[in-house]
ROGULO-901345 format. One record per residue: residue number from 1; x negated, y, z of N, C-alpha, C in turn; residue in one letter. Coordinates in steps of 0.1 Angstrom, whole numbers, plus 5000, padded with zeros to 4 digits. Atoms other than C-alpha are relative to their C-alpha. Layout:
N
NUM	X	Y	Z	X	Y	Z	X	Y	Z	A
...
END
This chain:
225
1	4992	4988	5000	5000	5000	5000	4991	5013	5000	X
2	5008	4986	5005	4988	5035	4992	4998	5011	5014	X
3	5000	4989	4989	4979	5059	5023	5014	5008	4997	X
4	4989	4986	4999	5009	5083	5031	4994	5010	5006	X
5	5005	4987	4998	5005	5115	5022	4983	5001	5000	X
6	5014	5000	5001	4968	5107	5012	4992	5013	4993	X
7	5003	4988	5007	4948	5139	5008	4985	4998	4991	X
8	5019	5002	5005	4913	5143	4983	4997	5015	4998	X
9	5002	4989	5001	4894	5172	4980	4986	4995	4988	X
10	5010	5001	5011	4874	5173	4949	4989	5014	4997	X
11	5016	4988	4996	4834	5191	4950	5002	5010	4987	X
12	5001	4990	5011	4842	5206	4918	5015	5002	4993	X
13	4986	4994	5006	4869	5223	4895	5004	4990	4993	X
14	4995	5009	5015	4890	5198	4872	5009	5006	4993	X
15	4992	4995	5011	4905	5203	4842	5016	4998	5000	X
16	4988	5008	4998	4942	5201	4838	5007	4986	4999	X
17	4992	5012	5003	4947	5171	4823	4991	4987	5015	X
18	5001	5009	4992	4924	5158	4854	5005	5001	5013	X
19	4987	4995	4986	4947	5175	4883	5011	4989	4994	X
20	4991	5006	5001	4973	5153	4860	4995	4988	5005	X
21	4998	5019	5001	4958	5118	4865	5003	5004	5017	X
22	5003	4999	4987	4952	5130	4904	5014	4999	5006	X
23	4988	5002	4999	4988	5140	4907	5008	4987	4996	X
24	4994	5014	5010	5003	5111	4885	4996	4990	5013	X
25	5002	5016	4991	4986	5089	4912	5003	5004	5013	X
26	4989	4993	4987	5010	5109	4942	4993	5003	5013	X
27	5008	4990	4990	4983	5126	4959	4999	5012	5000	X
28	5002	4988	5000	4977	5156	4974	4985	5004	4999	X
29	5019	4992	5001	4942	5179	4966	4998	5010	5003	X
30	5010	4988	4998	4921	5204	4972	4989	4999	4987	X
31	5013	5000	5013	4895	5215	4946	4990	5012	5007	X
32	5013	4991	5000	4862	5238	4950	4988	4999	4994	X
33	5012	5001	5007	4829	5244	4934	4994	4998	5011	X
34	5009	4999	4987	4805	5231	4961	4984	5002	4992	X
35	5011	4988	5003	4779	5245	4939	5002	5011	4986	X
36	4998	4993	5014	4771	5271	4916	4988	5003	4988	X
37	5008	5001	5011	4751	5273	4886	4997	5013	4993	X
38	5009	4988	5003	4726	5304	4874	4995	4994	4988	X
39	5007	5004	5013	4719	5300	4836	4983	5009	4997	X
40	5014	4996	4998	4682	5308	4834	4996	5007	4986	X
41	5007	4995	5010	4661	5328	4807	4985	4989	5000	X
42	5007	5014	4994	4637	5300	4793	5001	5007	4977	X
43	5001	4999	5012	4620	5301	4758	4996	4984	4996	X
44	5004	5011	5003	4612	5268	4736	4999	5001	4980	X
45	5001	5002	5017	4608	5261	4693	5014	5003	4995	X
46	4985	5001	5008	4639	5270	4672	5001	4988	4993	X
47	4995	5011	5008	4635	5238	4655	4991	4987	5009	X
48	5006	5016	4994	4629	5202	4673	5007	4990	4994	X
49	4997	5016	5008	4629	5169	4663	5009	4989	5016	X
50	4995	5009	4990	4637	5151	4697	5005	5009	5013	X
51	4992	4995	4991	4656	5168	4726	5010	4994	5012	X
52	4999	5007	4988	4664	5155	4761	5008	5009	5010	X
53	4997	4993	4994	4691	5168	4780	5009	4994	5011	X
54	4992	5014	4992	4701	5158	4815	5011	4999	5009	X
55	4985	5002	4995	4735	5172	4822	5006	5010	4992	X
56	4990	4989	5007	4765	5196	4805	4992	5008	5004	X
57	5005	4980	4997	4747	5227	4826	4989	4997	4991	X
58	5011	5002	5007	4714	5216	4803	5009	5007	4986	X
59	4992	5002	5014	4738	5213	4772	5006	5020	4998	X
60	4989	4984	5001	4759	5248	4783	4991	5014	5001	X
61	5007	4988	4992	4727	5268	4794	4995	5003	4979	X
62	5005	4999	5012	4713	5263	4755	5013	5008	4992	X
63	4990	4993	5011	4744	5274	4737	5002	5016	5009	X
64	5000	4987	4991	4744	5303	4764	4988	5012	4991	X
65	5019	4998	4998	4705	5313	4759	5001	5002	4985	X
66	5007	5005	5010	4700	5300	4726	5011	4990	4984	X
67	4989	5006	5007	4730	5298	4703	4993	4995	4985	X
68	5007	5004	5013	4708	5294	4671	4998	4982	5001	X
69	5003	5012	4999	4701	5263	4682	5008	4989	4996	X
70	4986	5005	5003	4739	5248	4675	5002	5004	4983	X
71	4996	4997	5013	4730	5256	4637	4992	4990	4991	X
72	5007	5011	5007	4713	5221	4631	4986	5006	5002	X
73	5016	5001	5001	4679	5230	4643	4995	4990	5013	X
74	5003	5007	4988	4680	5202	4673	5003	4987	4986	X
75	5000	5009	5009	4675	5169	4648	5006	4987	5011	X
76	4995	5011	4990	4680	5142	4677	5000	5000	5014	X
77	4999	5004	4987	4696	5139	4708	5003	4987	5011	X
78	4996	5014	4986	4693	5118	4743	5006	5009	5011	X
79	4995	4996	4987	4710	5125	4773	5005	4994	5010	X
80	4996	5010	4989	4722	5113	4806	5015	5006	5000	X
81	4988	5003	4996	4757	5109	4814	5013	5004	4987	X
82	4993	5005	5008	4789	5101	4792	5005	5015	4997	X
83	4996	4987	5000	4800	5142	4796	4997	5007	4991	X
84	5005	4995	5005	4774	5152	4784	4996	4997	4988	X
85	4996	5001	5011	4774	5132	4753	5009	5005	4991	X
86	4990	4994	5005	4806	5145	4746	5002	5015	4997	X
87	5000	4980	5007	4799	5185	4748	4989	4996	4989	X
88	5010	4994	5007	4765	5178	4727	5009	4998	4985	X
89	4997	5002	5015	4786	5160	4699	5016	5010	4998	X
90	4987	4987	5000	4818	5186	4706	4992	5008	4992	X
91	5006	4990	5011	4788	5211	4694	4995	5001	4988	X
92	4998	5004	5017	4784	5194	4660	4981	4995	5003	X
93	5011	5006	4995	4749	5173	4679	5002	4986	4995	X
94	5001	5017	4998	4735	5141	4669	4994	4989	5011	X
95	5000	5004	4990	4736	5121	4699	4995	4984	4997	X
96	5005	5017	5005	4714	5090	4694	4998	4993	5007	X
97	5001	5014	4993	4713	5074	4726	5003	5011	5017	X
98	4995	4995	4985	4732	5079	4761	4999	4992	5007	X
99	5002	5008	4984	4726	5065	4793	5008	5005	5013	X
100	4989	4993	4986	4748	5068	4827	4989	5007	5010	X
101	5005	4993	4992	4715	5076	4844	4987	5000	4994	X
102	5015	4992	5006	4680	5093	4841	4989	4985	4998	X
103	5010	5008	5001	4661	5061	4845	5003	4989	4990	X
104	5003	5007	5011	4679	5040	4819	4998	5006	4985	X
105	5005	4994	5015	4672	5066	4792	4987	4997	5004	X
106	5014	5004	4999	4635	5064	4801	4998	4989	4997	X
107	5003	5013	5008	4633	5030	4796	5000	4999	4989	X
108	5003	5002	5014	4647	5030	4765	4990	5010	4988	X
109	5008	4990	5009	4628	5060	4752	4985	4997	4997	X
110	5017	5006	5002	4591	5043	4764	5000	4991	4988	X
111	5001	5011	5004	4603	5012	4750	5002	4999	4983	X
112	4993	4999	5012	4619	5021	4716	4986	5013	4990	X
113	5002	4983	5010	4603	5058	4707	4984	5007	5006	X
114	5010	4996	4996	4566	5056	4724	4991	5014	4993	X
115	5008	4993	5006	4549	5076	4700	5007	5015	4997	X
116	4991	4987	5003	4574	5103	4696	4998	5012	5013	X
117	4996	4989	4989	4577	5140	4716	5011	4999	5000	X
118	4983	5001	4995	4605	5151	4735	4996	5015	5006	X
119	5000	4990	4993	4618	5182	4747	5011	5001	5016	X
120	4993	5009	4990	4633	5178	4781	5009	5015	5006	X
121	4997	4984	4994	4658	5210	4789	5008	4990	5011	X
122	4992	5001	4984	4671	5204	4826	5002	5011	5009	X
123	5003	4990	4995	4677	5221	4854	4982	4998	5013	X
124	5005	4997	4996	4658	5236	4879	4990	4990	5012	X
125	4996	5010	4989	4661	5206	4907	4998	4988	4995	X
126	4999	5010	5004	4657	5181	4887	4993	4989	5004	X
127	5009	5012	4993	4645	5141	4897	4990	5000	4990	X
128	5014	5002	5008	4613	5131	4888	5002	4988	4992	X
129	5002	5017	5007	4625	5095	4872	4996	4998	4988	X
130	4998	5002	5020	4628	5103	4835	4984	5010	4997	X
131	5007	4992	5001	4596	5128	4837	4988	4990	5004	X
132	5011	5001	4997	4573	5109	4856	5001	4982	4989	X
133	5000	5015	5010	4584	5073	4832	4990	5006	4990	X
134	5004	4993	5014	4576	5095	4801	4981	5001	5002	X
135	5009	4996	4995	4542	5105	4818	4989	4984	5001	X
136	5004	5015	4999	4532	5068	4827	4996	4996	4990	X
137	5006	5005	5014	4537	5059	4793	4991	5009	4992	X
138	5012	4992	5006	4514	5085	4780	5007	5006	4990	X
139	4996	4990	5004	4540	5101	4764	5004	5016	4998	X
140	4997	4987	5001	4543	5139	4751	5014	5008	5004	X
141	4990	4995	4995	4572	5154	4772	4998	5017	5005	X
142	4998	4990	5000	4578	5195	4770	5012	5001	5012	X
143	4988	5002	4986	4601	5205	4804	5001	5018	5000	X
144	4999	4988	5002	4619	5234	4798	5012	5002	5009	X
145	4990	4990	4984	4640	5248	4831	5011	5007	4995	X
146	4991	4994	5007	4675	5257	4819	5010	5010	5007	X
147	4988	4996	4986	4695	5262	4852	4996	4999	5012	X
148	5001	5001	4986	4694	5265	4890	5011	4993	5005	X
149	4990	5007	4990	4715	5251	4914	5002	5005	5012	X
150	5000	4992	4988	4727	5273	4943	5013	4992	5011	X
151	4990	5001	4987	4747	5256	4977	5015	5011	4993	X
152	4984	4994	4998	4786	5267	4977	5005	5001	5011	X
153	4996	5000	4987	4791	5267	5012	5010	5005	5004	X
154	4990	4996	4996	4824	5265	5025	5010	4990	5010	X
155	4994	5007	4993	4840	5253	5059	5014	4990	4997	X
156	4984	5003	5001	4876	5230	5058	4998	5000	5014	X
157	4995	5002	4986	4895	5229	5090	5009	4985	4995	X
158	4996	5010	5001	4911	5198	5076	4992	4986	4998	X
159	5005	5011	5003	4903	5161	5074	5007	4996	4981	X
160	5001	5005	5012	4901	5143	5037	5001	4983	5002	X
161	4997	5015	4995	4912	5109	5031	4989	4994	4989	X
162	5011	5006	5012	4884	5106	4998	4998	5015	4998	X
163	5012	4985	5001	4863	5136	4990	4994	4995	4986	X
164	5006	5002	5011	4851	5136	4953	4987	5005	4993	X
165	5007	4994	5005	4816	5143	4942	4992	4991	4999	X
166	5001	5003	5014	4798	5147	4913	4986	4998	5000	X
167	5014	5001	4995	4761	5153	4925	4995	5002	5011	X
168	5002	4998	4990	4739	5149	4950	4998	5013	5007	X
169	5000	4990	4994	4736	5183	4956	5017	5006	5005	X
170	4986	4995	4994	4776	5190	4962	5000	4991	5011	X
171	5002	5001	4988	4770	5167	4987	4992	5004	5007	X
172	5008	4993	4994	4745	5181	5001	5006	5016	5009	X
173	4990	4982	5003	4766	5219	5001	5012	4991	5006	X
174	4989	5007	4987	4796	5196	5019	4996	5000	5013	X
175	5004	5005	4983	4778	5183	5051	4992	5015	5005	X
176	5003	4988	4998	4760	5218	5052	5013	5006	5011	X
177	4991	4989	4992	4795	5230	5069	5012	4989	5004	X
178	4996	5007	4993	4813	5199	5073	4996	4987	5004	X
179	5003	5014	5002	4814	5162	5085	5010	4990	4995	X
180	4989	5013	5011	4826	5133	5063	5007	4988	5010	X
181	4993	5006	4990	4835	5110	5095	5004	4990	4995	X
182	4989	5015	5007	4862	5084	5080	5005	5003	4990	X
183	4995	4997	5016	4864	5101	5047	4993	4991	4992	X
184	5001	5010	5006	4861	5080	5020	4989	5008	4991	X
185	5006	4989	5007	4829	5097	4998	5001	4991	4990	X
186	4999	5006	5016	4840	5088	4956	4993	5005	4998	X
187	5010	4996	5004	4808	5093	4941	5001	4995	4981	X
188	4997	5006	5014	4800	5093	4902	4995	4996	4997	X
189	5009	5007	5004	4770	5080	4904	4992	4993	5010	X
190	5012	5008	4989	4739	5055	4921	4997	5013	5007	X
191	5007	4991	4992	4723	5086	4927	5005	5011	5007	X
192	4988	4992	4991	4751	5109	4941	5008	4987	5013	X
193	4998	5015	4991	4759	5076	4963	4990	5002	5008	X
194	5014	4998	4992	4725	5076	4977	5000	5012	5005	X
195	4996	4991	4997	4731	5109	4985	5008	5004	5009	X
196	4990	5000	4994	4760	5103	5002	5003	4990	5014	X
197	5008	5010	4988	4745	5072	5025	4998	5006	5008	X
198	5009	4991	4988	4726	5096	5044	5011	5002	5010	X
199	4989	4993	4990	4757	5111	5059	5014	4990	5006	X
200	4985	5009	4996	4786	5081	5062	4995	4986	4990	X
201	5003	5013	5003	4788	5044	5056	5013	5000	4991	X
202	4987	5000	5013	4825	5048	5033	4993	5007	4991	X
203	5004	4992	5015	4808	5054	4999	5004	4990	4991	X
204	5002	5009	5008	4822	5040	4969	4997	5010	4985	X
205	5011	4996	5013	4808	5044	4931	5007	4997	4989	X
206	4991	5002	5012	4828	5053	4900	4990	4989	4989	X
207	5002	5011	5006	4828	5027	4876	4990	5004	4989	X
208	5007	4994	5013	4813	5051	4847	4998	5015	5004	X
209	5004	4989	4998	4798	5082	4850	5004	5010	4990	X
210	4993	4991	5001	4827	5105	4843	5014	5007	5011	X
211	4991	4997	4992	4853	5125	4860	5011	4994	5006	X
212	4990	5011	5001	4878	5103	4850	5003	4987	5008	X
213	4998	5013	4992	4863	5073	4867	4997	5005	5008	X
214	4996	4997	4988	4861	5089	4898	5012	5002	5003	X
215	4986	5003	4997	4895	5100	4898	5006	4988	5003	X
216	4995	5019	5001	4904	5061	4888	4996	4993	5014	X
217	5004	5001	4985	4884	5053	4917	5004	4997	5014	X
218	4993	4987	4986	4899	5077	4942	5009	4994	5001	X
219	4986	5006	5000	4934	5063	4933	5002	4988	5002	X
220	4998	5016	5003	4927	5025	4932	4993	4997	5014	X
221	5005	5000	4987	4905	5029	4968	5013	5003	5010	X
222	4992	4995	4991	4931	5051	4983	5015	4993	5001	X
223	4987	5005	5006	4959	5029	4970	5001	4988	5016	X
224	4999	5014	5000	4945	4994	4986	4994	5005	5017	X
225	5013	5001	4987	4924	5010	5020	5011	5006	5015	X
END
């Protein structure tokens, strides 16, 4: 049976049609940005062959910055997570190989594309997994800084029955001002999970590394717990 009156509070904004699945599945929410994002000034080649980008803010800071770029002068892209596949090829991008996380693109990039450069636009904060793989293999990797990541810090006086977040830094900017206690932390990924360990033992891990399957998640946890 499904909690009554089960509340979620989701670390970041959703779109409408993702308030619909949230609703549709007869819960109540909350939304907020528990961070915020500073698009950076950041120079690199107007024309590349290989291009490495390792989230939407990577993807959104370049069309910001650097709209020439969206005129076919990026020849092949990788990226991490299924989102972000979706804005590069939304921007008329050839997306040649996506991975749910930083370290199985690295694999396949040593393994497949050794001899090739790469340009790696991320942000500011970024893990070392996909930088220091590239490195090991004695590969040519350019690291160009696209965005920051600033804390969102904001108390609730209420308890949450699942709490939705996206990275390890929104959790991070959560437990800053509150505690997770017997909230349930839906995470979207290994490494937003790990993240999420530190502070509570209720952590579960969307199926795919998109919004959507955390929502799915949230509603199939909260349904059966």
């Amino acid at each position: 049976m499904r909690r009554p009156n089960a509340t979620i509070l989701s670390t970041k904004k959703l779109s409408a049609a993702q308030k619909e699945l949230l609703l549709g599945s007869g819960f109540s929410f909350l939304e907020y940005n528990a961070v915020k994002i500073e698009f950076l000034d950041f120079s690199a080649p107007k024309s590349i062959k290989n291009a490495i980008f390792s989230s939407k803010n990577a993807v959104k800071s370049i069309k910001i910055r650097y709209p020439e770029f969206y005129n076919g002068s990026i020849e092949n892209c990788f990226c991490v997570g299924e989102s972000t596949a979706a804005l590069l090829a939304k921007n008329g991008q050839n997306v040649v190989k996506k991975a749910p996380y930083a370290s199985e693109l690295a694999e396949f990039l040593t393994k497949t594309l050794k001899n090739e450069q790469f340009y790696f636009f991320c942000g500011a904060d970024r893990l070392d997994e996909l930088p220091s793989a590239l490195e090991k293999a004695e590969m040519t990797l350019f690291e160009v800084k696209t965005y920051k990541t600033e804390l969102n810090l904001k108390k609730f006086d209420q308890k949450f029955d699942g709490i939705l977040f996206f990275s390890p830094s929104g959790v991070r900017s959560f437990v800053q001002m509150n505690e997770l206690d017997s909230s349930i932390a839906i995470c979207i990924g290994k490494t937003t999970a790990s993240e999420a360990k530190k502070f509570t033992k209720h952590v579960e891990v969307a199926t795919t590394t998109s919004v959507e399957s955390v929502i799915a998640k949230a509603a199939k946890i909260l349904r059966t717990s």
